[in-house]
N, C-alpha and C positions, 0 to 999 in steps of 0.2 A: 475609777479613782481619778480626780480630776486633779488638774494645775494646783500645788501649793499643799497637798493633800499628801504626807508622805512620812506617820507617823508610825508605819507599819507594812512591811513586804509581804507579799501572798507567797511566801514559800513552802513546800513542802515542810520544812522545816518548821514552819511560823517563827524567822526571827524574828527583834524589837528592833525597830529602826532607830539607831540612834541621835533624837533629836538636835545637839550639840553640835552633828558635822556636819548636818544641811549647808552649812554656807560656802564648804569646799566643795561637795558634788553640784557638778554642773552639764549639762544636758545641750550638745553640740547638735545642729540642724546645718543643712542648705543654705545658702545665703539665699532669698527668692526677696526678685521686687516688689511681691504682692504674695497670699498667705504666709503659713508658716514655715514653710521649707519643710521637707524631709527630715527622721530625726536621722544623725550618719553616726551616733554614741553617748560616749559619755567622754569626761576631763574631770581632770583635778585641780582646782582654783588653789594659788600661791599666794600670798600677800593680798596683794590688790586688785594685779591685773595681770597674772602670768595665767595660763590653765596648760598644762602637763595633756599631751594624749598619743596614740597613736599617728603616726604618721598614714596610715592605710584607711583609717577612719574618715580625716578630713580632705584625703588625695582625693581627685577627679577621677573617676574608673574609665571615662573616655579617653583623657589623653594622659592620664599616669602621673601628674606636675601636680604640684602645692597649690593652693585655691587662692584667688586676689582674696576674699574675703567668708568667716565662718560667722552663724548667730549662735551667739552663746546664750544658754538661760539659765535662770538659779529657779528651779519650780518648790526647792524645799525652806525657801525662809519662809519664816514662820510668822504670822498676823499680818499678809499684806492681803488686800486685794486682787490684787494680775501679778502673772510669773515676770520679773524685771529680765530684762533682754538687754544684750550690747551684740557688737560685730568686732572680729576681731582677726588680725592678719598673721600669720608664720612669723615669729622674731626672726631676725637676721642673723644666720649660722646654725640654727636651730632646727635644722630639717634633716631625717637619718630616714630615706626609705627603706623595708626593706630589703636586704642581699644576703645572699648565702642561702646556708643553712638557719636558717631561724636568727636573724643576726640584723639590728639595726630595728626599724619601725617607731621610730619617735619623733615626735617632735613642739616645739611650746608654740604658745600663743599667746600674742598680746592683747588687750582692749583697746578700744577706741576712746572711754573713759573709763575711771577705777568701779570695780565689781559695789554694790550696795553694800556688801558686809565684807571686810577684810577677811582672809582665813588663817588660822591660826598654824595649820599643820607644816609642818616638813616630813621629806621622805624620811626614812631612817636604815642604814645600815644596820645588816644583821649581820652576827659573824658566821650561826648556823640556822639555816632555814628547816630543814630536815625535822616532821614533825610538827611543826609548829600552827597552831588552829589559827585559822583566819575567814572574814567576812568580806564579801566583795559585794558592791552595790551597783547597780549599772539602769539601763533605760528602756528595756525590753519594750518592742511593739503592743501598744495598750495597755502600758503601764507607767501612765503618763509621771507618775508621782512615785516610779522607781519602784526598783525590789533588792532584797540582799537576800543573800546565798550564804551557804557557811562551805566551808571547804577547809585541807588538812597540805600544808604544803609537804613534797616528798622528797624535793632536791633538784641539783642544779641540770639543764637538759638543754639543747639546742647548740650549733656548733659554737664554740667558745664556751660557752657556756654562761650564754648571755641571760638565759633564763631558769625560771622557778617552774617547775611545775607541781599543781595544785589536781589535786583530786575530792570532788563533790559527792561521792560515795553513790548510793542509790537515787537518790535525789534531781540530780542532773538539773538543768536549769540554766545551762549556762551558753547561749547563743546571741544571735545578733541584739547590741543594742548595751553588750558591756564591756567591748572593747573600748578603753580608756581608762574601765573604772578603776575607785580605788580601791585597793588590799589591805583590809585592816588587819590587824593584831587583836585576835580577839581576848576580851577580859583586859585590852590596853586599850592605849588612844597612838601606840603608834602606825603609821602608813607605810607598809611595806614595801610598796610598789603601784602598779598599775598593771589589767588584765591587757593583753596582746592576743590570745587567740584558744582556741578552743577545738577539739575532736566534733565528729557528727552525734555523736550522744549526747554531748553537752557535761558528760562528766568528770572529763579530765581537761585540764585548760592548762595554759601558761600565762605567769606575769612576769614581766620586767621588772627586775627590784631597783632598789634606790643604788647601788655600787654601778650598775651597769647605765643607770642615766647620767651618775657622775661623769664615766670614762667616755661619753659625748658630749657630754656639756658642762664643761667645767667652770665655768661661769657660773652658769645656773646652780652646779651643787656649792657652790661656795656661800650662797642663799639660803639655797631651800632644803638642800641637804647634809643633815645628824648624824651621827655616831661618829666611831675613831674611824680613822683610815686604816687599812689592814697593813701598810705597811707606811711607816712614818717617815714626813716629806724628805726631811733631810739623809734617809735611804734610797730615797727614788733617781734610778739610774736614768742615764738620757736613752732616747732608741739609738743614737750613735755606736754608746757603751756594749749596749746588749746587743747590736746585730755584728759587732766585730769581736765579740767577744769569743774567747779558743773553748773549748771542752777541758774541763774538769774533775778532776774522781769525786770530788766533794760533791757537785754536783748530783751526782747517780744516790748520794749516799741521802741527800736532799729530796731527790725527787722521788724516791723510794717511800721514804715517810709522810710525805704527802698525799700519794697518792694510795697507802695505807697498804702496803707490798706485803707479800706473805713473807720473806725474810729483813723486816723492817719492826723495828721496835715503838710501842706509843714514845719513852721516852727515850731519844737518840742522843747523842754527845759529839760534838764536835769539837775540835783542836784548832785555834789558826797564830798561827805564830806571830806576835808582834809586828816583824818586818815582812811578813806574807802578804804584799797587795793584792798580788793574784788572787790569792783565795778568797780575802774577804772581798773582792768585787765580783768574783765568780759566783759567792754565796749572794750578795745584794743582788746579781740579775737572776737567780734564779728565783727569789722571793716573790721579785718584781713580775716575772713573769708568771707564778703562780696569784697573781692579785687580779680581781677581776676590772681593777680601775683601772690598771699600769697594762697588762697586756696587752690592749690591742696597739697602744703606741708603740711597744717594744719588736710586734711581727708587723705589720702593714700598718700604711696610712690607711684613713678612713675611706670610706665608699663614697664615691661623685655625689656631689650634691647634701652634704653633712656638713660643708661648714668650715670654719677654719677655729675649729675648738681642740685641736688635739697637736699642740707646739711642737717643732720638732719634728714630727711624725713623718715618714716618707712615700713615696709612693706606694700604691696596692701593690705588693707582691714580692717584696726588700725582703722580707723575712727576716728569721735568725737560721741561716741556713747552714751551719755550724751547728749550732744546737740542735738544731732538728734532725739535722743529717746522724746524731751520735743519739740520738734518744732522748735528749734532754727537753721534753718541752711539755711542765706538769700541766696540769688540768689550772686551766682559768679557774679562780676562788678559790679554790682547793687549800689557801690560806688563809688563815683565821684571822690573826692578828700578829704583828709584829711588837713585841716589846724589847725597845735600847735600851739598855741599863748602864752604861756606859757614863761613870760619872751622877748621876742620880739614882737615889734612895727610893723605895716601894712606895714607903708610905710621906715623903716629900710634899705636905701642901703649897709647896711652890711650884709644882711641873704636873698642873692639871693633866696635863694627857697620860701620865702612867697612869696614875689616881684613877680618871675616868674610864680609860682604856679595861684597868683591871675592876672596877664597879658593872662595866655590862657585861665581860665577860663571864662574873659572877651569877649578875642576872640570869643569862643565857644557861648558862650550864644548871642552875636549879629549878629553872622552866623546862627542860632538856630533861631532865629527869622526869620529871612528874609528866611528861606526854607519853601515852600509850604506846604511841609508835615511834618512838627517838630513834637517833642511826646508830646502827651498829659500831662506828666509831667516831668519837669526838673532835671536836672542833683542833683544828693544829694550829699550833701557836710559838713560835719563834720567841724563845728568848736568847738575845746577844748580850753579852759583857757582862753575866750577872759577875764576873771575878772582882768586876773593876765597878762595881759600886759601893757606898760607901753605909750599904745596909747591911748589917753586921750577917754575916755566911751564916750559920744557924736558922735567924728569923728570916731569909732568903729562900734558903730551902725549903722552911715550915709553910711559907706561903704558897711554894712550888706544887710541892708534895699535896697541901689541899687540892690545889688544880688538876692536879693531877690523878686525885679520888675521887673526883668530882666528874672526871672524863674528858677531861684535855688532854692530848696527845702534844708532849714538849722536844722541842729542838732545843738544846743549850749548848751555847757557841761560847765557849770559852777560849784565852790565851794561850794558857799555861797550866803548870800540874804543881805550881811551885804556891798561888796563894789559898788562902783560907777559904773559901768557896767551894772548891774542886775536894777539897776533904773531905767536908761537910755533904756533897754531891754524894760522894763516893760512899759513905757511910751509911746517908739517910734517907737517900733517893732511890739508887739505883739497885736492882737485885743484886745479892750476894754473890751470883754466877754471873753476872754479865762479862765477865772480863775471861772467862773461859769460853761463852757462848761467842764472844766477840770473835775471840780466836777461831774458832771453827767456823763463823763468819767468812771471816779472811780466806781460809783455808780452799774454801767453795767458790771463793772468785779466784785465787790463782791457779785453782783444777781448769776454770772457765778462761783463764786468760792461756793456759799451757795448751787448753786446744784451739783455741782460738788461733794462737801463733802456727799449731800441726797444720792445720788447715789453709794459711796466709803461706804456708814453704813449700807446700803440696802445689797450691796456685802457681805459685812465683814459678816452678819449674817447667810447668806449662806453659806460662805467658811467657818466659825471658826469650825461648827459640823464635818468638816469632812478634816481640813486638820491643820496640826501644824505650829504654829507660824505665822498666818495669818499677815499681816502690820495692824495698828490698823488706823481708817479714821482719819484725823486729822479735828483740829475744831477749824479754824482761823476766821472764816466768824461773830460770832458774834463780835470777836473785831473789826476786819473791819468794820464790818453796825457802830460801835461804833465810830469809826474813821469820816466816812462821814458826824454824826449828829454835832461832834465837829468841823470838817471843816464848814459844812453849818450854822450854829452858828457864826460862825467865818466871815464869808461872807456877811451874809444877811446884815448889818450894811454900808459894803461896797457897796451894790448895783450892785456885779456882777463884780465888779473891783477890783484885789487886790495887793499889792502892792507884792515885790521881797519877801519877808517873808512870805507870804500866799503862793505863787508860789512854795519857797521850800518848805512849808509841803505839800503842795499836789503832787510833786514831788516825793517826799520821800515817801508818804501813797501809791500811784501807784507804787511804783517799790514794798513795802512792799507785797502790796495784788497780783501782781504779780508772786511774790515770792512764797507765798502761796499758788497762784493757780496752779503752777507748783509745789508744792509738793503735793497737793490732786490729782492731775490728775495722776502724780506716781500712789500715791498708789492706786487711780482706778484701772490705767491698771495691777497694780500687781493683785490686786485682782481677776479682769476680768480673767486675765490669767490663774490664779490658778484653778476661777472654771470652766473656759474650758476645762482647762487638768482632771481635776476631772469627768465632763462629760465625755468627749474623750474617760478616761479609762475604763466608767463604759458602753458606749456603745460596746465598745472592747470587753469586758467581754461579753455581754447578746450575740453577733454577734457569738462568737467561740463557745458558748454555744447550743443556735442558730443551726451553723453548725452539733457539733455533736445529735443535738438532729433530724436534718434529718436521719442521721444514724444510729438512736438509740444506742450510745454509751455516752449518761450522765453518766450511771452508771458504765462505765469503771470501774475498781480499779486506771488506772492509771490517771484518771482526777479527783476523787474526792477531793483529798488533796491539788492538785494546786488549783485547783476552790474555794474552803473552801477559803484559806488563801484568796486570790485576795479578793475575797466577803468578806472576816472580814477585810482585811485592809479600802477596800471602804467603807464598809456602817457600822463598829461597831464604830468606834471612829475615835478622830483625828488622820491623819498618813503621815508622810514625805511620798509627790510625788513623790519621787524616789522608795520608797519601794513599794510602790502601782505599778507603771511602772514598775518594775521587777517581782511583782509578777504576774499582769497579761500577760507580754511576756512569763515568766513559764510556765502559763496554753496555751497560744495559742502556745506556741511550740508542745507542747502536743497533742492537737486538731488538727493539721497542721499533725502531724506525722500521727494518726489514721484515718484521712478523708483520706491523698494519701496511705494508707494502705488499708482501705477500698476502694479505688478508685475511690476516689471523687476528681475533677481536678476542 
């Protein structure tokens, strides 16, 4: 199949190539002073003169750096004579080798002059991948004029969860020569991504979608990358916000439904009171940190040599170590989309972004159906403030409730139990038992928070004799049981059904007992801590003793006085763990010196 020759791929499959996107697949070589250079992939042509590819494709394998210079060819336009060639360098900022786990490997490139045919495409966010049929094209060795593949994406994969992965079924096909390529939307004309890497069979691969080249190159998706953003700008928290941000019950009650928890409902209800800042910023970072654009700003800065595309951002390894430290840290993408309703109407054609936001996720959800192998559960989708818009509660809920037939799993953040929404919610939406089920909800976290606290008093009795200033257990759990009998009091009259008012207090008593269970679980694991270090040192201690009593040198002169001190620190009273740790490295410096004196190795 020679140069410009690229009407049709020899796949197992025999797909049709589609003639129309020749002029974005582009075909990445060597730069060489003389032939054609090795081919090292493929790219994705932008506008004029950007092409989208791996970072691993065009890197040097000798010395591991970005290339002074790559040839680019376009071998699929169509009625020319010779494949038209440029050369072209790494845009500045635009470099993400990659690190981790399956994390980074991007990067753009510019031309020397603009491409022969402009390209028409932009990437495109999707809200759920899961399912979804796609073509991938690339530059396989001897096949000068390209092949495409068909494959079935299965969902997000790689740490963060930076990537797609894509399964080619029997077929296989998928090796050197298509990392870069693009990921089409089959039966559409959108570009999902770009291929990143592949298994030894060639039948399961990954791509980089369009969200995850955003959240490096923000520039760049401000261009070339489509769809809504999964959570809307003026939600987006700074990484300042989210890495000092405390642990919250709302939180757990958030990351539960995301992450599609066995006692986690499709559709959840949340309560946040007018003057509640706390919550409703505790709610925005955890969204944020569920989005695959916002996350990695929110835990670490980006990896050396990526650029200065991610504002704000801090060094590698800041984290949100609060959050993490309590559980709190959903799965990257793991949110769909964010709808503020806050002040604007559904069907408003003044505020394109609900309008279009709710047009794909339409889309989405009745392509999602009709795929053979959909996920088992639906895209989640954040709606805030439907109380406070000015779409009448009725047609609010009817459009919900479609979403939610349809296999949307919904968050509804509401204020209050006082306006015409949360009625309408309560009536049309939500099962008839939910507000009994809720209760025995609750019920099961403060069984988990009353042993939680058994287990933090058990500790603390341990640790108090032998270390200072232990964390004292805390003892929320009987107000909580106290809480559930006045909720179920409250209930039973109802028969199991309760109106928008009962919904917010038990709203509110779940995030409360929440709350609490994340600070008893703290001070467990402080305690734990403590007297493992306390153990740790005092095995330390008996081990160098241990040692030299093989040698018979206990009664050194020069170990008796560290040893004393170590042992009254551990075992006479209470004593800061650092003093104890100092003193016993004293004594094993000690012991260490006189065993390889003795010539004990």
């Amino acid at each position: 199949m020679g140069d410009g020759d690229g009407t049709r791929g020899a796949v197992g499959a025999g797909v049709e190539t589609p003639r129309e996107h020749g002029s974005w697949r582009v075909r990445l070589r060597r730069w060489a002073t003389s032939g054609s250079g090795d081919v090292l992939g493929a790219g994705v042509l932008f506008g004029g003169d950007h092409v989208l590819t791996c970072a691993h494709v065009v890197r040097d394998p000798a010395t591991g750096l970005r290339p002074d210079r790559v040839r680019v060819e376009f071998p699929l336009l169509q009625g020319l004579t010779r494949t038209p060639q440029r050369t072209a360098t790494v845009a500045a900022g635009h470099w993400v080798p990659a690190f981790g786990k399956a994390q980074g490997d991007l990067a753009v490139l510019v031309l020397d002059e603009p491409a022969p045919v402009p390209s028409p495409v932009t990437l495109h966010r999707t809200l759920d991948y899961r399912g979804a049929p796609v073509l991938i094209d690339g530059f396989p060795e001897y096949r000068s004029g390209g092949q495409w593949l068909t494959g079935v994406c299965r969902g997000p994969g790689g740490e963060g969860d930076e990537r797609v992965q894509i399964d080619l079924g029997g077929a296989g096909g998928l090796r050197g020569g298509f990392s870069g390529s693009g990921v089409l939307e089959e039966g559409g004309d959108r570009l999902l991504g770009i291929v990143v890497q592949a298994d030894e069979s060639g039948e399961h691969g990954y791509m980089i979608p369009a969200a995850t080249v955003a959240k490096y190159f923000r520039r760049f998706a401000e261009r070339y990358v489509s769809g809504p953003h999964a959570v809307p700008g003026h939600r987006v928290v700074s990484p300042e916000a989210a890495r000092a941000a405390r642990p919250h019950g709302l939180q757990r009650t958030v990351t539960r439904w995301l992450e599609a928890a066995a006692d986690a409902w499709d559709t959840e209800v949340l309560f946040i009171a007018e003057d509640d800042e706390r919550a409703r910023q505790a709610l925005y970072v955890v969204l944020n940190m569920a989005d695959r654009e916002q996350a990695p700003h929110l835990a670490a800065g980006p990896p050396p040599g990526c650029g200065p595309q991610s504002p704000g951002a801090g060094p590698p390894g800041t984290g949100t170590p609060l959050l993490s430290r309590a559980g709190i840290a959903p799965r990257a993408g793991s949110i769909a989309l964010v709808l503020d309703l806050e002040g604007v109407a559904l069907d408003d054609p003044g505020r394109p972004e609900v309008r279009d936001a709710l047009a794909v996720l339409r889309h989405e959800l009745r392509h999602a159906a009709r795929r053979p192998t959909g996920p088992a559960r639906g895209p989640a989708v954040a709606v805030l403030h439907a109380d406070r818009s000015p779409t009448e509660p009725a047609t609010a809920v009817r459009v919900l409730r479609e979403l939610a037939e349809a296999g949307a799993r919904l968050l509804l953040v509401v204020r209050d139990g006082t306006h015409g929404f949360p009625y309408a919610m309560a009536e049309r939406l939500l099962p008839a038992d939910r507000a009994a089920r809720w209760l025995g909800r609750i019920g099961v976290r403060v069984d988990e928070l009353a042993d939680t606290e058994r287990r933090a008093r058990s500790l603390f009795h341990r640790v108090e004799p032998h270390v200072v200033d232990p964390p004292a257990a805390t003892g929320y759990a009987a107000r909580a049981a106290l809480w559930t009998v006045q909720l179920s009091d409250e209930l039973r009259p109802l028969t199991g059904r309760g109106g928008p008012g009962l919904l917010e207090k038990l709203s509110r008593a779940e995030q409360a007992v929440d709350t609490y269970l994340l600070r008893a679980a703290a001070v467990e694991s402080e305690l734990r801590e403590m007297l493992d270090e306390h153990l740790r040192l005092r095995a330390l201690l008996r081990d160098h003793l241990a040692r030299l009593a093989r040698r018979g040198l206990t009664e050194h002169p020069d170990t008796v006085g560290p040893y004393r001190e170590a042992q009254r620190l551990l075992m006479a009273g209470p004593c800061p763990l650092a003093d104890a740790e100092r003193a016993v490295e004293a004594f094993a410096r000690v012991a260490r010196r006189l065993a390889e004196t003795d010539g004990d190795t």
